[in-house]
C-alpha positions in Angstrom: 64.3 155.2 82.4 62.8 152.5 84.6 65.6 150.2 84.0 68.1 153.1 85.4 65.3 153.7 88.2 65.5 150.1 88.9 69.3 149.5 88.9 69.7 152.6 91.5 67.2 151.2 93.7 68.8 147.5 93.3 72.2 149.6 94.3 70.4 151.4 97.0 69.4 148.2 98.6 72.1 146.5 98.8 74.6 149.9 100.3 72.0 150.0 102.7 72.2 145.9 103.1 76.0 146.0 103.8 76.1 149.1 105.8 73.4 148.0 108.7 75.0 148.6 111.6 72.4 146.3 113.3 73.1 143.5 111.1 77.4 143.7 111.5 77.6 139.7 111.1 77.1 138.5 107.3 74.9 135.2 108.0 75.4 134.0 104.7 79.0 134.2 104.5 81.7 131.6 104.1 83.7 131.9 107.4 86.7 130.1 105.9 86.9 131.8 102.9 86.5 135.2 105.0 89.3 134.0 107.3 91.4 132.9 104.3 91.2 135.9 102.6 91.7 138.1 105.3 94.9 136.2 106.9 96.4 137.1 103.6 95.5 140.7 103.9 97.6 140.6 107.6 100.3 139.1 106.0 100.2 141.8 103.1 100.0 144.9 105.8 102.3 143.0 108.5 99.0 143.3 111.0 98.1 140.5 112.7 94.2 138.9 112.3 91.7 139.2 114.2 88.5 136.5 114.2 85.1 137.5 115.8 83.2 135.2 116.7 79.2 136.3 117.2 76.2 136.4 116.0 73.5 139.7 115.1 71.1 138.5 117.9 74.2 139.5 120.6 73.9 143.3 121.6 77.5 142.8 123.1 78.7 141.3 119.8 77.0 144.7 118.1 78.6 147.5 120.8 81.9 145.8 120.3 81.4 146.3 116.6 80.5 149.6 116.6 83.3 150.4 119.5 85.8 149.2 116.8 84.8 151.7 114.7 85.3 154.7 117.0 87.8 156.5 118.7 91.5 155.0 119.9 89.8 151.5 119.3 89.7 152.5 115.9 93.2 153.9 115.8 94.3 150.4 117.1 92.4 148.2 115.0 92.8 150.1 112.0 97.0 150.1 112.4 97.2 146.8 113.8 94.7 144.4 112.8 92.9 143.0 110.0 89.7 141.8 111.7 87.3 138.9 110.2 83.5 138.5 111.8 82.0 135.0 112.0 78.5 134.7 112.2 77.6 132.3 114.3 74.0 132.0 114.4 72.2 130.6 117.4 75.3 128.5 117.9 74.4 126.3 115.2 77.0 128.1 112.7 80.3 128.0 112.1 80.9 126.5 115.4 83.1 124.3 113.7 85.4 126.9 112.6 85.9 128.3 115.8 86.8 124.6 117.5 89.3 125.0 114.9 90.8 127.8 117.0 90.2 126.8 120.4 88.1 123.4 121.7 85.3 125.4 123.8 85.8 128.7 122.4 82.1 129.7 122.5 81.7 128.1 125.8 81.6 131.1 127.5 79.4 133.1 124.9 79.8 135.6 122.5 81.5 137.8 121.1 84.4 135.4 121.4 88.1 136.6 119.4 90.8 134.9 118.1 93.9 137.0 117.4 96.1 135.2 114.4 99.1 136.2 113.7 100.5 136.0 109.7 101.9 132.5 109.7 98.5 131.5 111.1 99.8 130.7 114.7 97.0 131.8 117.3 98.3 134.3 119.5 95.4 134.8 121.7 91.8 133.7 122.3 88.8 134.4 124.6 88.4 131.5 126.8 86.5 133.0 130.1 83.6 135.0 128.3 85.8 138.3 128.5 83.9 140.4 125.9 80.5 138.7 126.5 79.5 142.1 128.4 81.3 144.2 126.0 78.0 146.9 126.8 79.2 146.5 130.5 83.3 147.2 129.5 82.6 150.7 128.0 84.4 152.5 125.3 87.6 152.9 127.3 87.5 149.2 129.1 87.3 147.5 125.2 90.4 149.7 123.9 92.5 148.8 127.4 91.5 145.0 126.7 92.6 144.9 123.2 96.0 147.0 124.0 96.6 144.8 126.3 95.8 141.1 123.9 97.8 143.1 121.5 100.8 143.9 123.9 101.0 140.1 125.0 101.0 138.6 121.4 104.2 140.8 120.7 
């Protein structure tokens, strides 16, 4: 009995780990094999991929999260997009991976993207700071901003 008891509260712990919705940025994950895996996911759905780039600190980085689980931003990123989020730390983490994508990428703060498409060509990235007041953009003004990255990297 207290083996069972311990195994469900060892399960318990780590649903409720994952599932944090303050916490949307895995700080101990590694970013390339993330990305890896996840451009070969967009290739297997014919989506494109989308990188993140932010850290759990960022309250923009955590309303875009959350707004990319609701509503029409849902819809899109769920039909179009196989998205990948990089923690970055304080900027001391995976900066390298995102120089990778774009020299200065996180220049202009975060949450910074990086839209991929299946061969691995970048198709669009964040270079002015546009979602680093992702609270300020709303619900509406996040979906119109990724409509429109998606409609230019046709």
């Amino acid at each position: 009995m207290k083996k069972l008891f311990l195994l469900l509260a060892m399960v318990l712990t780590a649903t409720f780990a994952v599932a944090d919705p303050s916490r949307p940025y895995d700080e101990s994950a590694n970013a390339r094999e993330q990305i890896q895996s996840a451009l070969k996911s967009a290739r297997a759905g014919n989506k494109m991929m989308l990188v993140v780039f932010g850290a759990n600190w960022c309250g923009d980085c955590k309303v875009l999260d959350l707004e990319m689980h609701q509503g029409a931003l849902q819809t899109l990123v769920d039909e179009r997009l196989v998205v990948v989020k990089v923690d970055v730390g304080r900027f001391n983490r995976n900066t390298d991976v995102a120089e990778q994508y774009s020299a200065g990428l996180l220049k202009k703060g975060v949450p910074s993207v990086v839209l991929v498409k299946a061969d691995g060509t970048v198709s669009y990235q964040t270079t002015g700071g546009e979602l680093a007041d992702a609270r300020k953009m709303g619900r509406d003004g996040l979906t119109q901003f990724f409509a429109a990255m998606l409609e230019r990297a046709k």
